[in-house]
GULUM-385102 format. One record per atom (N, C-alpha, C): x, y, z; residue number from 1; residue in one letter. Coordinates in steps of 0.2 Angstrom, whole numbers, plus 5000, padded with zeros to 4 digits. Layout:
BEGIN
X|Y|Z|seq|type
X|Y|Z|NUM|A
...
END
This chain:
BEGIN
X|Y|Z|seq|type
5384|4206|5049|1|X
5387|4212|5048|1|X
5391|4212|5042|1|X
5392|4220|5040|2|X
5395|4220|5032|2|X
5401|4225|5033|2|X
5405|4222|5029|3|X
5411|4229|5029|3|X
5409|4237|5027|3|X
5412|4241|5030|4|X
5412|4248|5030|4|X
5408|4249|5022|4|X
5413|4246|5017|5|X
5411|4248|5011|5|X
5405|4247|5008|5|X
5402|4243|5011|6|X
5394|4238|5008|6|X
5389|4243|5009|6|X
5390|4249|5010|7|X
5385|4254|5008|7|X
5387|4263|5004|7|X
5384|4266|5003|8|X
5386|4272|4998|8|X
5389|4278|5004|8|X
5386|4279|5009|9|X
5387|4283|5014|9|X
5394|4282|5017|9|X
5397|4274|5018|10|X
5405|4273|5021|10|X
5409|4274|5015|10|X
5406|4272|5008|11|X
5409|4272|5003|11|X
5413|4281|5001|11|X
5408|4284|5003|12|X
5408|4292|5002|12|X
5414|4296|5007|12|X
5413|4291|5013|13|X
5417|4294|5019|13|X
5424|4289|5016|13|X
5424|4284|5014|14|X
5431|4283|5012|14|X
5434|4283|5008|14|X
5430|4287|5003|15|X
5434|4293|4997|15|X
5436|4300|4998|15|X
5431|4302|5004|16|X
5434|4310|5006|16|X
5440|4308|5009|16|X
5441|4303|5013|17|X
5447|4303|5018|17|X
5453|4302|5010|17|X
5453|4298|5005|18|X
5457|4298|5002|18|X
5457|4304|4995|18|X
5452|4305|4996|19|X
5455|4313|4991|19|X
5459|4316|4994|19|X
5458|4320|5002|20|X
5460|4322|5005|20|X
5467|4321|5010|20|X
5470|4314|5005|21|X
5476|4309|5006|21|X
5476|4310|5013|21|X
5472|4307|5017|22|X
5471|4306|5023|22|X
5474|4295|5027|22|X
5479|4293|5027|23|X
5479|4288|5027|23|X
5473|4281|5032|23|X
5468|4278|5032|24|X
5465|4275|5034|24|X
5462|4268|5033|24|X
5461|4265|5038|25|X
5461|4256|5036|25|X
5452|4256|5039|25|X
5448|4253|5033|26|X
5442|4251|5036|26|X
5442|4248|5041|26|X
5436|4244|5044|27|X
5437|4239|5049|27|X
5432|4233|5046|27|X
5433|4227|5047|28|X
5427|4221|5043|28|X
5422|4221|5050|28|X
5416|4222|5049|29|X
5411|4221|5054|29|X
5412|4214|5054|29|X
5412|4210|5050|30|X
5412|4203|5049|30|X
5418|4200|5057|30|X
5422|4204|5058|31|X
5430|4200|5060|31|X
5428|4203|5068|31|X
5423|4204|5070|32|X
5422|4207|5078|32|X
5426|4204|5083|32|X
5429|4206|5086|33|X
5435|4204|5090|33|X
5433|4202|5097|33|X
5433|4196|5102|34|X
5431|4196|5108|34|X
5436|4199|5115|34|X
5434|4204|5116|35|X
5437|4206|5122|35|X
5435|4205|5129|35|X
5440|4203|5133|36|X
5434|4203|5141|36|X
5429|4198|5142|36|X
5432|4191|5138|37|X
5428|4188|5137|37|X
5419|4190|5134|37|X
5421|4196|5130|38|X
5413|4197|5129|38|X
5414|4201|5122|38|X
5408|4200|5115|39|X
5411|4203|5111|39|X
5410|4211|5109|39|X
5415|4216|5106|40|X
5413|4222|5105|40|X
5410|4223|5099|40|X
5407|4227|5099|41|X
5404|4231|5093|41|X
5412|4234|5088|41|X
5411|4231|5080|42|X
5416|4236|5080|42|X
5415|4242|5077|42|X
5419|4247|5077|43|X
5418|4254|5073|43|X
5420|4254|5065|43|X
5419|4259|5063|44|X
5419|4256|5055|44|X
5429|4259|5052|44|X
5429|4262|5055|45|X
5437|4265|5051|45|X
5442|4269|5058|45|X
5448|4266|5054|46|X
5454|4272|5058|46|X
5458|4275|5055|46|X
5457|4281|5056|47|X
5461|4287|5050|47|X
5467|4290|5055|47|X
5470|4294|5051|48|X
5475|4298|5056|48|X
5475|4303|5049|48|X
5475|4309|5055|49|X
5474|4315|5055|49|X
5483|4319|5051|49|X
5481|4324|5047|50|X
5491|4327|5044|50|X
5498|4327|5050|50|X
5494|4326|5056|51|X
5497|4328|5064|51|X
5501|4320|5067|51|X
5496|4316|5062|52|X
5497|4308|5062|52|X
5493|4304|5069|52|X
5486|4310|5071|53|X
5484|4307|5076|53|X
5480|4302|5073|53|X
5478|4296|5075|54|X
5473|4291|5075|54|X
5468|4290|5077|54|X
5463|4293|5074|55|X
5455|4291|5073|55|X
5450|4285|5074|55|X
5448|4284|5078|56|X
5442|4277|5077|56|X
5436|4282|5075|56|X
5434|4279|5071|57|X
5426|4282|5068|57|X
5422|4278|5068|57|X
5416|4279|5067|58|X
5407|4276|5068|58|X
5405|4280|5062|58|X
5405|4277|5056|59|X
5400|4281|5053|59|X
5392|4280|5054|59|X
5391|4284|5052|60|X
5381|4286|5054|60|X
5378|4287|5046|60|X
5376|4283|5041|61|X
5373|4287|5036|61|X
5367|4290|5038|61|X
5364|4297|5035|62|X
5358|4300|5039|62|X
5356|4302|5031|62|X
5349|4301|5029|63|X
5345|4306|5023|63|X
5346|4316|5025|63|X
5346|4317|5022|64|X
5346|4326|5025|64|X
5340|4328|5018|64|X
5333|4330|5020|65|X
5328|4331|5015|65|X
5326|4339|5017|65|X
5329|4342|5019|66|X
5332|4349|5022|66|X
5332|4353|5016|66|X
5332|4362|5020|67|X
5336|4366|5014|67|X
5343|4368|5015|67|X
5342|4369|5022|68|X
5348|4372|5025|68|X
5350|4370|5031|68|X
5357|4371|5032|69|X
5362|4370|5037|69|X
5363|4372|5042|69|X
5360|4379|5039|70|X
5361|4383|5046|70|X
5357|4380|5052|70|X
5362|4382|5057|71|X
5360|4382|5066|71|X
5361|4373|5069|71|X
5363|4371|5061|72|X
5362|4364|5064|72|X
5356|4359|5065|72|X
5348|4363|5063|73|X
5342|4361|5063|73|X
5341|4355|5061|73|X
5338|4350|5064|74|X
5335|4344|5062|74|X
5337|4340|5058|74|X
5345|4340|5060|75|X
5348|4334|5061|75|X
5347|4330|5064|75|X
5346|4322|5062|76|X
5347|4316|5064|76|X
5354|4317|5067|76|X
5353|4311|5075|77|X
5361|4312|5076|77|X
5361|4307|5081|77|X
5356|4303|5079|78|X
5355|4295|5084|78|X
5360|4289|5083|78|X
5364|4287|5088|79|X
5365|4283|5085|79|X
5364|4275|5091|79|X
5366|4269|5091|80|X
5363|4265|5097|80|X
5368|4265|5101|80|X
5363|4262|5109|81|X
5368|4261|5113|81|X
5376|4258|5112|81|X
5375|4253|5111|82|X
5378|4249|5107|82|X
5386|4251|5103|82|X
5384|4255|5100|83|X
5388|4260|5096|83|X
5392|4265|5100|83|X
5391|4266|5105|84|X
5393|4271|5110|84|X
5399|4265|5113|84|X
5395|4259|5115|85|X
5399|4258|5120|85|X
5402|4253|5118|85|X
5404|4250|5111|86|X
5408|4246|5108|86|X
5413|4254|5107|86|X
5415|4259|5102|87|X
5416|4263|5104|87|X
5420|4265|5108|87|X
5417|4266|5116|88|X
5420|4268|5120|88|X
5425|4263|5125|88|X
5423|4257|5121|89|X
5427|4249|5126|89|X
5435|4251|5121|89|X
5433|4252|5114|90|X
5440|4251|5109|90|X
5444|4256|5111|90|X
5441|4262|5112|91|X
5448|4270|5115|91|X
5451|4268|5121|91|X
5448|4261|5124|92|X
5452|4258|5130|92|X
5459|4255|5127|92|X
5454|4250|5123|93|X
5459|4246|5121|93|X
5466|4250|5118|93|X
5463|4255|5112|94|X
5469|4258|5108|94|X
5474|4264|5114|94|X
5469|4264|5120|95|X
5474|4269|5124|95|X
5472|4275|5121|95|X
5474|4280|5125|96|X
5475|4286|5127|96|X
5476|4291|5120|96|X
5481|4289|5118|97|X
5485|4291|5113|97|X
5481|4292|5106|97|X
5476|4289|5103|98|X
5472|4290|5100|98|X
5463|4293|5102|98|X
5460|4297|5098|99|X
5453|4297|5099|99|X
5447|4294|5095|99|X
5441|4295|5098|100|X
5435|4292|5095|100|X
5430|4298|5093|100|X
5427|4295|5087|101|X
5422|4301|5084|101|X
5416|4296|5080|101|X
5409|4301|5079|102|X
5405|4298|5077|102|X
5406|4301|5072|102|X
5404|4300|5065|103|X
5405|4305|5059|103|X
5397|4302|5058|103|X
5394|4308|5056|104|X
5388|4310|5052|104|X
5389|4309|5046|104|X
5386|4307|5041|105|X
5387|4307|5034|105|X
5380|4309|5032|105|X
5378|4313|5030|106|X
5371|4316|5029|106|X
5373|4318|5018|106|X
5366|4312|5016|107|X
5366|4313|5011|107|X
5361|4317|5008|107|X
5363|4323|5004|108|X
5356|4328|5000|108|X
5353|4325|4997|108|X
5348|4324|4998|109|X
5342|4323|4994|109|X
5338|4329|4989|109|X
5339|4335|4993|110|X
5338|4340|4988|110|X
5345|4344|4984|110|X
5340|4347|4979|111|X
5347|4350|4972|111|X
5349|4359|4977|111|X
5347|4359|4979|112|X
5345|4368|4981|112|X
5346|4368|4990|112|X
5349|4363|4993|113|X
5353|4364|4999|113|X
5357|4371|5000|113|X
5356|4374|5006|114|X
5362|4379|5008|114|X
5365|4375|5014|114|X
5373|4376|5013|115|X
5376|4370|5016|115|X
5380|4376|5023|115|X
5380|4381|5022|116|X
5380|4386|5030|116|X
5388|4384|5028|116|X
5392|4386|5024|117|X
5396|4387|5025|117|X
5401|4379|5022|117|X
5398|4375|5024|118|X
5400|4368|5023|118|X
5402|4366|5020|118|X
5406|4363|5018|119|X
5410|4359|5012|119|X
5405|4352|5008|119|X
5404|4354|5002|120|X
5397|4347|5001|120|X
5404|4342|4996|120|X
5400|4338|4998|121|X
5406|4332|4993|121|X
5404|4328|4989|121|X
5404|4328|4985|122|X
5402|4323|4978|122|X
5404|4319|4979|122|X
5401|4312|4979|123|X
5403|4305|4977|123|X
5398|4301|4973|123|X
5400|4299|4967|124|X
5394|4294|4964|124|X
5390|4299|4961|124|X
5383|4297|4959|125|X
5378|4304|4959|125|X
5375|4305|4964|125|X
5380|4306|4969|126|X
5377|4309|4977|126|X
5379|4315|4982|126|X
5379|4318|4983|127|X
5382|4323|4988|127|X
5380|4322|4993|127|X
5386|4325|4999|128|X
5386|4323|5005|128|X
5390|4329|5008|128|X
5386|4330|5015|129|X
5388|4333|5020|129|X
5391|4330|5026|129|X
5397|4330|5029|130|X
5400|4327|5032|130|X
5401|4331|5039|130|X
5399|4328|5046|131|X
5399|4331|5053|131|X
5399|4325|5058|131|X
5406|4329|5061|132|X
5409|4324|5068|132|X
5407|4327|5075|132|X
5407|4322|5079|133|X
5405|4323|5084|133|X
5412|4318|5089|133|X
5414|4321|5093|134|X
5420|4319|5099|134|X
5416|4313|5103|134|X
5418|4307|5104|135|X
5413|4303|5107|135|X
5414|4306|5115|135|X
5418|4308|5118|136|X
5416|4311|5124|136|X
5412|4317|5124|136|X
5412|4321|5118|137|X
5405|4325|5117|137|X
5401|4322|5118|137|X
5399|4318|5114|138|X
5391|4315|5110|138|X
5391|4311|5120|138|X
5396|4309|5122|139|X
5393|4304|5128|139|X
5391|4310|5134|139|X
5392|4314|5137|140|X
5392|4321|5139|140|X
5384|4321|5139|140|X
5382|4322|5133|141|X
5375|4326|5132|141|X
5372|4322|5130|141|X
5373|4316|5128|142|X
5367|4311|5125|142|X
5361|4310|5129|142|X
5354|4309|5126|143|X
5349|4307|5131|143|X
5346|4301|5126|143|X
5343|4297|5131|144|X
5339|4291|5126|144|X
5334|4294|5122|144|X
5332|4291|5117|145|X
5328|4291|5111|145|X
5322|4287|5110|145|X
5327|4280|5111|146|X
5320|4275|5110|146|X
5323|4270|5113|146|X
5319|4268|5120|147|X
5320|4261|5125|147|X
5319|4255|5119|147|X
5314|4255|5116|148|X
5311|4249|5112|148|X
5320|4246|5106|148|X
5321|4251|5102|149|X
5327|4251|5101|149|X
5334|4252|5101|149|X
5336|4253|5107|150|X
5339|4256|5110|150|X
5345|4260|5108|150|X
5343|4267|5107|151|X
5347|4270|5104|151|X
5346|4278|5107|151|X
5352|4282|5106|152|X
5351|4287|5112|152|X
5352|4292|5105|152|X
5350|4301|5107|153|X
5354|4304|5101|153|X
5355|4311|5105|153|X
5361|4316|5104|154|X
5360|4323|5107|154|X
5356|4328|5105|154|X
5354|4331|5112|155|X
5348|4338|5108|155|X
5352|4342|5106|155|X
5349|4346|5101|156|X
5348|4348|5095|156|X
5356|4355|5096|156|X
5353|4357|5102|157|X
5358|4363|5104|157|X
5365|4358|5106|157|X
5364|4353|5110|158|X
5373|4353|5112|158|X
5376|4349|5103|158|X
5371|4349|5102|159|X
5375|4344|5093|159|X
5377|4350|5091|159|X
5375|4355|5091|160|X
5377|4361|5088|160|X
5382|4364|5092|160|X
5383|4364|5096|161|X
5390|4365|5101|161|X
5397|4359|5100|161|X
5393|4355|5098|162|X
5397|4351|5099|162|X
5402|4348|5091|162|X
5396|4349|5087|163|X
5400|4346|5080|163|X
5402|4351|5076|163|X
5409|4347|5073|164|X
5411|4350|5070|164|X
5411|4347|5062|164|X
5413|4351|5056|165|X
5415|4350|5050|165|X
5419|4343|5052|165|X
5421|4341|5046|166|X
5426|4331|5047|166|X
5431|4336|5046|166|X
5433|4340|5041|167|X
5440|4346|5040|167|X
5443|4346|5045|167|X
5441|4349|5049|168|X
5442|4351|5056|168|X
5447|4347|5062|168|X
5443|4340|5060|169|X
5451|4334|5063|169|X
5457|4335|5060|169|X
5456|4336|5055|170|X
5463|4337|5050|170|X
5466|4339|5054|170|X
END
C-alpha cells in the first residue's frame, strides 16, 4: 500500500483541503494499524471542518468522460467492501464525536464539461470535480456490485440524494 500522496487524485484532494486552509493529516497506508486483534483497512486523510469537526475520508479517484453533471448521471461511486468496513471499524475507534465520508474525486477528461453548478478544481494540468458521500449514507443504500471483487456501489438516485459538493462539510 502507498500513501495518500502517491497518486494525482489524493494529491488534488490534498490541495483543495489546503487552498481552502482546511487543517488535515494524511494517513500512511503503509503503517495499518492492528485493532481487535485483527488488521483495519486504513482511510486515506483526516480533516476538520471551519466548526473544527473531524473527518475521516476514503478518497475514491474516478475518470469522469462525461458532459455534464447534471442529475448526478453515471457516476462511478463503487467503492470495496473493505473500504466501508475498515471505515466503519475507525468512526468506532475515533468515537462519536467525529464522522466518516467517502469523497469522490472524479477527474475531467473532457475540455467542455458542464459542472451543474459545481465548483471544478484545477490541480496540475488536471481538473476535478470533487463529491462526498456520509458513510452512513453510502452504508443505508449500498448494494453489491461485484461478488468476484468485492465491491458494492449506491444506485444512481440515492447517490443523488445523498451526495453532496466537499464545500458542503465545511
Amino acid at each position: 500500500m502507498r500513501s495518500p500522496a502517491s497518486n494525482h487524485y489524493a494529491r488534488a484532494f490534498a490541495s483543495f483541503l489546503k487552498d481552502n486552509f482546511l487543517k488535515y493529516i494524511p494517513v500512511d497506508q503503509q503503517k495499518r494499524a492492528v485493532f481487535a486483534q485483527s488488521s483495519i483497512k486504513s482511510f486515506d486523510y483526516i480533516f476538520y471542518s471551519f466548526s473544527g469537526q473531524p473527518w475521516l475520508a476514503e478518497v475514491k479517484g474516478r475518470k469522469f468522460k462525461g458532459k455534464t453533471f447534471a442529475n448526478l448521471a453515471n457516476l462511478q461511486n463503487w467503492v470495496t467492501a473493505g473500504d466501508i468496513q475498515g471505515l466503519g471499524k475507525w468512526s468506532k475507534v475515533f468515537g462519536p464525536t467525529q464522522k466518516a465520508v467517502i469523497v469522490f474525486v472524479y477527474c475531467l477528461e473532457n475540455i467542455d464539461v458542464d459542472p451543474d453548478g459545481r465548483e471544478i478544481y484545477e490541480f496540475g494540468n488536471k481538473r476535478y470535480i470533487f463529491i462526498a458521500a456520509k458513510l452512513e449514507d453510502y452504508c443505508k443504500f449500498m448494494t453489491p456490485r461485484s461478488r468476484k471483487w468485492d465491491t458494492v456501489s449506491m444506485p444512481a438516485e440515492a447517490f443523488r440524494q445523498c451526495a453532496v459538493s466537499l464545500e458542503k462539510l465545511f
